[in-house]
N, C-alpha and C positions, 0 to 999 in steps of 0.2 A: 504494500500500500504506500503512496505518495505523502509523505510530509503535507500538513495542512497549509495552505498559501496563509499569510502574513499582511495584515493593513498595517502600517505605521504613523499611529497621528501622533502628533504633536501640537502640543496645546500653546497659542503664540498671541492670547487677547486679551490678556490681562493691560493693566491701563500703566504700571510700575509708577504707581504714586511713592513708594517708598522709596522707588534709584530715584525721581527726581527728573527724569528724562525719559525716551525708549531706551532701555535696556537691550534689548533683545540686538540694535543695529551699534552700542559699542563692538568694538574688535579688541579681540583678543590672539596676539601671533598674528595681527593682522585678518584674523575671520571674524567675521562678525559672531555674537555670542549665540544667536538662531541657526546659522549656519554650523556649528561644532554640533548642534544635536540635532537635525537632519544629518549631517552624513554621518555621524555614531551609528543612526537607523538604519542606514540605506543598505548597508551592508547586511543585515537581517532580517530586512523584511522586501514583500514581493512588490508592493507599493506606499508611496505617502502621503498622507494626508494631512495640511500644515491650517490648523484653526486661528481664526481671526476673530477681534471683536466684528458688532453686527455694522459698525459706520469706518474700521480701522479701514486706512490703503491697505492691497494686496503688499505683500511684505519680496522683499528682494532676497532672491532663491540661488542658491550657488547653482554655477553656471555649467557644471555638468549634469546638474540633475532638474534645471529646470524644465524639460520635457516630459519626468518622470511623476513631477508633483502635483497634485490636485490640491486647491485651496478653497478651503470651506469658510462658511460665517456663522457665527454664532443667530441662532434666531431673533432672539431678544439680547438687548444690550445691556453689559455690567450685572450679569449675573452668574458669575462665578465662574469656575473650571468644570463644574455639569455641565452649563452650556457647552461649552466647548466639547466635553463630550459626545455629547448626545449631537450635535450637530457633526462629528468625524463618525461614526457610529451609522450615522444617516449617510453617507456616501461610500461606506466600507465597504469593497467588492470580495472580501477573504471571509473564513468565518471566525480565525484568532485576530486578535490586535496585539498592538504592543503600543502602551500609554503612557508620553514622555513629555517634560515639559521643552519649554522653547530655552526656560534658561537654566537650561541643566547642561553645564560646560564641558565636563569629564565621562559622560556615559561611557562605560564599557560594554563592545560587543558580546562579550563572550558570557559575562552575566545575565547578558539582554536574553540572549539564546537560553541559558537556562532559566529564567524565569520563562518562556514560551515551552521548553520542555518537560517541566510541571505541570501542565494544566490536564495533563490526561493522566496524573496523577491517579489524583482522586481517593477516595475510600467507598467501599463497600461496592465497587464496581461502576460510582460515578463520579465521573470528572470535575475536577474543579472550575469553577467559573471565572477567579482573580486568581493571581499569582503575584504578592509583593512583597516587600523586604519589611523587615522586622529590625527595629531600632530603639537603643533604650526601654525595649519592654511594647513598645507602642509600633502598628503598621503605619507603615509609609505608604500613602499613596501615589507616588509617583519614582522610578518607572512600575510598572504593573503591564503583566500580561493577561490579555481577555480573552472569553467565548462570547461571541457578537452575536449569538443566541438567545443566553440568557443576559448578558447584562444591556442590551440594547435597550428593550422593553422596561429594564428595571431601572434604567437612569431616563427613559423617556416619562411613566408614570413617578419616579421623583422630582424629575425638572417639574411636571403640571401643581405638583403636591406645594410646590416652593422650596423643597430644599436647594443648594447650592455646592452643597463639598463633595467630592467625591468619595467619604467614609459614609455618606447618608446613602449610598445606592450598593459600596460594597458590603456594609452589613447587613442588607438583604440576600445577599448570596453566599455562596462556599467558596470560599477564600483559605488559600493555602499560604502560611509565612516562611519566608527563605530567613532562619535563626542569621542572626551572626557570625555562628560558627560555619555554616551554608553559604554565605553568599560571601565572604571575608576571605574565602578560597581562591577566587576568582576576581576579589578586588577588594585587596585588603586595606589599603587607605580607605574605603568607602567613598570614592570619588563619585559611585553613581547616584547616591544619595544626596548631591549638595545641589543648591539651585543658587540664585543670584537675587536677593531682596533687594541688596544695599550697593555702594559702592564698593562699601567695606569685603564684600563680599566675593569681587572679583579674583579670579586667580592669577599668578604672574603669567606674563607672555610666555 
């Protein structure tokens, strides 16, 4: 049997009140900071899917893959990273995903793959629906890998509900955590856990 095909969104519509600027178009090594986690993905997944607020410009795509990417909008504006799910979610032509933010600088491949190789996990003969990292005791929502089966439907009737987070739509499913000890194999700095709030927050060139 064929490896299941791969959506890759990336969540890129957040407003960065907190950097004070768009975040996502500083450069880091000269890449812009959106650009480090598109091609993190590319290599793992069969297509991409890059989320926008509902009024943001389409965002500037590295230029060997801008033929590859599909860019979505949020439906409604300023409501969180569900939107931005459930809007990648809505154009997802695979039936896993893989759910990564715009400013997540450092993803690692090889992590990314094995959180998508978890998900048929599972216990008692059924698969898991989320796949994410466990940190300090507490999941991380972001990267995570999906079944675009069940959690489509579960973060579209959470977006109508009003929730906004993405732990309101993964505590309605079976969610599996990559311990510390699990995912520290493959990226033991925890580079793929860090994302960019602040300035303070960038990493060196």
């Amino acid at each position: 049997m064929s490896p299941a095909r791969v959506t890759g969104i990336v969540l890129a519509g957040g407003r960065s009140s907190r950097f004070g600027g768009d975040k996502l178009t500083v450069e880091i090594g000269a890449r812009p900071l959106l650009h480090r986690a598109i091609e993190a993905v590319a290599g793992v997944v069969d297509e991409i899917v890059v989320v926008v607020g509902a009024e943001m410009p389409a965002p500037l795509l590295p230029a060997g893959l801008r033929d590859s990417v599909v860019v979505a909008r949020d439906a409604v504006a300023a409501q969180g990273p569900l939107a931005g799910l459930a809007a990648g979610l809505a154009v997802a032509s695979h039936p896993l995903a893989l759910l990564v933010g715009g400013d997540q600088p450092a993803l690692q491949p090889a992590l990314l793959r094995e959180l998508l190789g978890r998900l048929d996990a599972g216990t008692h003969g059924v698969p898991f629906d989320v796949v994410c990292l466990e940190e300090d005791g507490h999941v991380r929502p972001l990267p995570a890998a999906l079944r675009v089966a069940t959690v489509q439907p579960a973060a579209e009737v959470a977006r109508v509900s009003g929730t906004r987070s993405l732990m309101g739509v993964f505590g309605r499913l079976r969610v599996q955590r990559l311990t510390p000890v699990e995912w520290g194999a493959l990226d033991p700095a925890g580079d793929s856990l860090r994302d960019v709030d602040t300035r303070d927050d960038l990493p060196p060139a």
